[in-house]
C-alpha positions in Angstrom: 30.4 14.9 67.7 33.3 17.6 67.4 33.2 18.4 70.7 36.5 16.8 71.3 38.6 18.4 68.6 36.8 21.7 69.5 38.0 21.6 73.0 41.5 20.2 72.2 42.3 22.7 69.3 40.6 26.0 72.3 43.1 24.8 74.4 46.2 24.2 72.3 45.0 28.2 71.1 44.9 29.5 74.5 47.2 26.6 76.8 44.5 26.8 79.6 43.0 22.8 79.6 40.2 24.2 82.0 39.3 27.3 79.9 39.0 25.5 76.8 36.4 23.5 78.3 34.8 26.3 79.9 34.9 28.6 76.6 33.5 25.6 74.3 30.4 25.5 76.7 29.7 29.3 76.6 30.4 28.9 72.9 28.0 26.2 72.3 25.5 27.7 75.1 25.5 30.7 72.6 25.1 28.3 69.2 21.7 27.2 70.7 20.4 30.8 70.7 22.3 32.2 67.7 21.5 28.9 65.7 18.0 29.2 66.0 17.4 32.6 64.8 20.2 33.0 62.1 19.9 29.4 60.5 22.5 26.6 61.5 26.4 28.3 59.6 27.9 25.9 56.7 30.8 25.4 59.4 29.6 24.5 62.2 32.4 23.2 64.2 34.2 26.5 62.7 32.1 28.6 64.3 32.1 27.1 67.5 35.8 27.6 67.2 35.4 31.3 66.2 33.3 32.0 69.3 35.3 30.0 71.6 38.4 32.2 70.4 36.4 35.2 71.3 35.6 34.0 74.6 39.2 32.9 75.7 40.7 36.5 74.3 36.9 37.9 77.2 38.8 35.9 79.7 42.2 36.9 79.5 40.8 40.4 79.3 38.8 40.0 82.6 42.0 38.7 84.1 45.0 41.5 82.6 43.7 44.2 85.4 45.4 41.5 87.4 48.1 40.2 85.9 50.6 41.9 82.6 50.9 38.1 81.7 47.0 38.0 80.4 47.2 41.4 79.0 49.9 39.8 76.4 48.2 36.8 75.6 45.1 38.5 74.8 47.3 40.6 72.1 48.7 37.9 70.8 45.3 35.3 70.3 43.7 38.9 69.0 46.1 39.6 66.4 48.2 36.7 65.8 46.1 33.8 65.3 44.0 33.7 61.8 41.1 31.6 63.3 39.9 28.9 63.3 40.8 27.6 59.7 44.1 27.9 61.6 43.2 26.0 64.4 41.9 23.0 62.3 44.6 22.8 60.0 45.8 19.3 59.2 49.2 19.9 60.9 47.7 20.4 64.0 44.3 18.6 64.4 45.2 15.5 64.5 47.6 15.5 67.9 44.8 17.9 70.1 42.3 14.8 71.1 45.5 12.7 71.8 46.9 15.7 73.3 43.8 16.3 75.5 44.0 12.5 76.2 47.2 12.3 77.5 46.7 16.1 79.5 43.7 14.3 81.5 45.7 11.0 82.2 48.4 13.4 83.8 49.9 11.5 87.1 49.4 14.6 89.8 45.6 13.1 89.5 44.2 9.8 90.5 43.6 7.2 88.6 39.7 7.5 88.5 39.7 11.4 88.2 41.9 10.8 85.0 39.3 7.9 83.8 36.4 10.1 84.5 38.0 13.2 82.8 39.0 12.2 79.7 35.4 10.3 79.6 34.1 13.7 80.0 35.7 15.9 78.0 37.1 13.7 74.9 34.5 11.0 75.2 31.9 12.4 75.4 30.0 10.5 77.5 27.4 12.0 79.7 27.8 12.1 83.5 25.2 9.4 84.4 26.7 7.1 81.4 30.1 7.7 83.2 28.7 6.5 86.6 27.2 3.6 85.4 30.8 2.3 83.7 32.1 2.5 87.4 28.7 1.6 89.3 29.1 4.5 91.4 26.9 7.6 92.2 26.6 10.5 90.0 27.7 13.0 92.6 30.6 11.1 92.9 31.8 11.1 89.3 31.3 14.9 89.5 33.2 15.5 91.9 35.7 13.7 90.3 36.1 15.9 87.4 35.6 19.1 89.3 38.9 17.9 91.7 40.5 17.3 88.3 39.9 20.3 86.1 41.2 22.7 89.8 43.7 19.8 90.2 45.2 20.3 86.6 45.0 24.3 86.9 46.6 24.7 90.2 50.2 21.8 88.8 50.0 24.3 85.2 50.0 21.0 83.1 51.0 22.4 79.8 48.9 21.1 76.8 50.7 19.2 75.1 51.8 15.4 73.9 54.3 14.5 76.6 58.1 13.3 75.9 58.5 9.8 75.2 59.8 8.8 78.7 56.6 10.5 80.1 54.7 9.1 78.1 55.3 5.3 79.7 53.7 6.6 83.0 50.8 7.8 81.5 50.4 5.1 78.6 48.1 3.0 80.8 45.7 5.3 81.7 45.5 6.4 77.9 45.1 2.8 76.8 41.8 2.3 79.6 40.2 4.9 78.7 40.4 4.8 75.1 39.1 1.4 75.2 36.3 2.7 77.6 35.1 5.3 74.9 34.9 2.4 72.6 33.5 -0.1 74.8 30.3 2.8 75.3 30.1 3.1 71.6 30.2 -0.6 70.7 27.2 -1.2 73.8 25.4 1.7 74.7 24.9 1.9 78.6 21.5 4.0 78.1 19.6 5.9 76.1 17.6 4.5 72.5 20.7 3.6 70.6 22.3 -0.3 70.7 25.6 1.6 69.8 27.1 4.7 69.5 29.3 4.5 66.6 30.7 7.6 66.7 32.2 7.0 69.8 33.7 3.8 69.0 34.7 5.5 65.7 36.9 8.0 67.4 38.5 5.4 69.8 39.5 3.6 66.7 41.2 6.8 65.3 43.1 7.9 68.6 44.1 3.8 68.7 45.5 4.2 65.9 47.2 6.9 66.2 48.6 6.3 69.8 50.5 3.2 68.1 52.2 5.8 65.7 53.3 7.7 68.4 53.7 4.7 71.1 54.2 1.4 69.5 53.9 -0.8 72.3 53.1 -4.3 72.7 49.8 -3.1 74.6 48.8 -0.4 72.8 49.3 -2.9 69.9 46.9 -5.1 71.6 44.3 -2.7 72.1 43.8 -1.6 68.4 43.5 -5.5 67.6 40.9 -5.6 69.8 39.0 -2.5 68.5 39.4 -3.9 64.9 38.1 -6.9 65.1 35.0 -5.3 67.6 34.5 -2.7 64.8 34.7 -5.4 62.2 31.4 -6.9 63.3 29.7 -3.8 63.1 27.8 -3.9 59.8 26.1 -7.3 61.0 25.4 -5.9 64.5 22.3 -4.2 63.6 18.8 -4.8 61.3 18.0 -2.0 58.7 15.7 -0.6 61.2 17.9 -0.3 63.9 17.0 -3.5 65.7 20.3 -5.4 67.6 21.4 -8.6 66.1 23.1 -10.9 68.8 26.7 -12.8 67.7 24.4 -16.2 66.8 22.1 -14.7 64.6 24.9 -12.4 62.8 25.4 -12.8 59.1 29.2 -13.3 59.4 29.3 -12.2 55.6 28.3 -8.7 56.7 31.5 -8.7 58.8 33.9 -6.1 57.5 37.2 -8.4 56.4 39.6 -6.1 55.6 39.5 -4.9 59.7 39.4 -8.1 60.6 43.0 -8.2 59.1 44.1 -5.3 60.3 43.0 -6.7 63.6 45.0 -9.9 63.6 47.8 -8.3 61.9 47.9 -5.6 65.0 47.5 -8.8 67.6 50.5 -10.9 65.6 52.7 -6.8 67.1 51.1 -7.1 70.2 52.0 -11.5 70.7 55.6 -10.6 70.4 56.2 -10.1 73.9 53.6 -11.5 75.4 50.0 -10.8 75.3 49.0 -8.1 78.0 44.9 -7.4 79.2 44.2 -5.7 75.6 45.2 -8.7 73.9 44.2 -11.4 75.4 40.9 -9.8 74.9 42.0 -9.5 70.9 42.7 -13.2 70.8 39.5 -13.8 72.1 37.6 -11.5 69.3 40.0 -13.6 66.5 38.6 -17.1 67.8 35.3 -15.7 66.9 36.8 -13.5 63.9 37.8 -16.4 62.2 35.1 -18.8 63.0 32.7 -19.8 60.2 29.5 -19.9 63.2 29.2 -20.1 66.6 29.2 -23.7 66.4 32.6 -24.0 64.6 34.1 -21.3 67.3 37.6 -22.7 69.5 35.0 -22.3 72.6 38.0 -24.3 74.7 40.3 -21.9 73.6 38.4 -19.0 74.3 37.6 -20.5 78.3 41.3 -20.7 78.8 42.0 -17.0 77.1 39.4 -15.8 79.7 40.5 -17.8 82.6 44.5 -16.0 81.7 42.7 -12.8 81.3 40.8 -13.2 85.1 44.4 -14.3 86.6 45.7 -11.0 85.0 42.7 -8.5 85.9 40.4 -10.2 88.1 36.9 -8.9 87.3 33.2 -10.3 87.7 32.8 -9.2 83.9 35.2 -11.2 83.0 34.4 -14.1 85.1 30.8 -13.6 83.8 31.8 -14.2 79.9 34.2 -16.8 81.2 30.9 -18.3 82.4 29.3 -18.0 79.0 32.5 -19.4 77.1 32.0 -22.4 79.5 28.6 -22.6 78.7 29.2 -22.8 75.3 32.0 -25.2 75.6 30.3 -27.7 78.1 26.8 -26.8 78.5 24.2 -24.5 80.2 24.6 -25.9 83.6 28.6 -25.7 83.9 27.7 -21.9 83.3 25.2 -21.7 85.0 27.1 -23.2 88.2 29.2 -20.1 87.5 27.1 -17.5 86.7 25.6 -17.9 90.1 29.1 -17.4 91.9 29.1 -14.1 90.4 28.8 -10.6 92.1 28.2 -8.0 89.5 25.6 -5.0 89.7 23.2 -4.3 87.2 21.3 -6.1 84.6 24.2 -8.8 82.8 23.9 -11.2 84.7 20.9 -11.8 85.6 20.5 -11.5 81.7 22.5 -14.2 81.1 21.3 -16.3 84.0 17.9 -16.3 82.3 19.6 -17.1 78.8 21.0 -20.7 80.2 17.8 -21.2 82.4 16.1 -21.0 79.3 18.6 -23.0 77.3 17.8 -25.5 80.4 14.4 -25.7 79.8 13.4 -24.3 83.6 11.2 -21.3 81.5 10.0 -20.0 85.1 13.2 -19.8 86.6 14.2 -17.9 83.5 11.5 -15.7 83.4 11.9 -14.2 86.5 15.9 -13.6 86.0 14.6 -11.7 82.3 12.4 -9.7 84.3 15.0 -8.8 86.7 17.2 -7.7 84.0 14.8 -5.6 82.3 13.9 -3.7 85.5 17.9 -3.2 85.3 18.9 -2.4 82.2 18.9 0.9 81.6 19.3 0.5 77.4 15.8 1.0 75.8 16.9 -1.5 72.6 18.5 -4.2 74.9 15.4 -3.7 77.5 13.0 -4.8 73.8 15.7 -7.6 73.3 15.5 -9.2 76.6 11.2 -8.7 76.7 11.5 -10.6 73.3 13.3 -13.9 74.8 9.3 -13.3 77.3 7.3 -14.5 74.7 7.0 -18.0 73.2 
């Protein structure tokens, strides 16, 4: 969970993105075998902190025989820098993950390196979780972020939040994957969890403050988005962990005060224009401030999605357009659809066995629920979809 902020504040300490990783491993590798004899410390992420300080000062040891440079910045981490109370203080803290954000979306490296870096390292996410987001091969996503960490070294990208006109070029690659860390948290690609609410948590901070430091109609539009997503939260889940899909939500449950942030973050974003983010945010309104499903502004919300496919063409977006339709004019205009639809993985044969069901062709369904559960790789959502087996 502090994983992040651990490697952001090691490398604002030492100004070596790559060694802050590298140190936060050995210092967590060590945790693991220090923890277990000594007791867990009443600091954790401190500690981690401490050791990783030790480490980087190891490093630039190892490297002074070759360089004076090293020599001097191992003096001055060794003697200069009270620790890491210092590193977490409230001045600084609160700029590293950003910081670390906007290092990884630098523009000497592609697009999907960037995505798949900051995934990594500020996110979180695991390598196979990162894979399945882009429905490529593991190995590949590796290599990604191996060519980016050498990529990064070998330009000497300082760590640091860039300079407002930098800042444009790398703005949308900050804005994707910020809303990628959140999309994992709000629906978990694998493992036994339905979400991962720290995740989405700490997407919700850096939105946040990313329109403090760039207030721009998108970014505007993504934190609407991730407000009204959040807002549903508490209804999203039973006590026992169980997931609660949008018709059977208790909308009392929904938390009203983001919902107004939300919509007060979307009226920012609609004053030029609404951009990718906030189409998607005037979608998550129409249901924000419906009363049920049945009382949703399902037209409304098929002519949001078909704006949003003309703007970012996607099969995930033509496969909710699909369900909006659906809901707007029946099973069997989605359906029609649905089955037009090229998409890896378990959604849509999901959904195609919702509206075969809603059809009343229970075989037909049957076999597209089965094929989604052989898919999905989400042990909750894999119980979900064996429910809709049984009578």
């Amino acid at each position: 969970m502090e994983s992040a902020r651990v490697v952001g504040a090691l490398a604002r300490y030492t100004g070596d993105f790559a060694l802050a990783e590298d140190v936060a491993q050995e210092a967590l590798a060590e945790a693991l075998v220090s923890w277990a004899v000594d007791g867990i410390p009443r600091e954790p992420a401190g500690w981690l902190l401490t050791t990783g300080r030790r480490r980087a000062i190891d490093a630039f040891r190892r490297r002074a025989a070759r360089d004076e440079r090293y020599a001097l910045l191992a003096r001055d981490l060794e003697h200069e820098v009270p620790g890491a109370d210092h590193l977490f203080s409230p001045e600084s803290i609160d700029d590293d993950v950003l910081a670390l954000i906007f290092v990884a979306c630098h523009p000497v490296l592609a697009k999907e390196a960037r995505l798949a870096l900051t995934l990594r390292v500020v996110g979180g996410l695991t390598t196979d979780e990162i894979a399945r987001a882009f429905f490529v091969p593991v190995a590949t996503i590796q290599a990604r972020i191996t060519r980016a960490k050498k990529t990064l070294a070998a330009a000497q990208v300082p760590f640091a939040i860039p300079e407002r006109d930098q800042r444009a070029v790398r703005l949308g690659s900050v804005l994707q994957v910020i809303y990628l860390v959140f999309t994992e948290g709000s629906f978990a690609t694998g493992g036994t969890e339905w979400m991962r609410t720290d995740l989405a948590s700490e997407a919700l901070r850096l939105a946040r403050q990313l329109v403090r430091l760039s207030p721009e109609p998108e970014a505007f539009g993504l934190l609407a988005l991730l407000e009204l997503g959040a807002a549903r939260f508490p209804a999203r889940l039973t006590a026992d962990g169980k997931p609660v899909l949008l018709e059977d939500q208790d909308r009392r449950l929904w938390d009203r005060a983001a919902i107004r942030r939300g919509r007060a973050a979307l009226e920012r974003a609609g004053q030029a224009g609404l951009g990718f983010y906030g189409l998607q945010a005037a979608i998550a309104e129409c249901h924000a401030v419906a009363g049920s499903v049945a009382e949703t502004d399902w037209d409304r919300i098929v002519i949001l999605y078909e704006a949003l496919g003309r703007l970012a063409p996607s099969p995930v977006i033509e496969l909710n357009r699909a369900v909006a339709v659906a809901m707007a004019s029946g099973p069997a205009a989605g359906l029609a659809l649905v089955d037009t639809i090229d998409l890896p993985g378990h959604l849509v044969p999901s959904v195609r066995g919702e509206l075969l069901l809603r059809l009343g062709r229970t075989e037909e369904a049957h076999a597209a629920l089965r094929d989604a559960i052989a898919l999905c790789t989400n042990a909750l959502e894999r119980e979900a979809l064996e429910g809709k087996l049984t009578p």
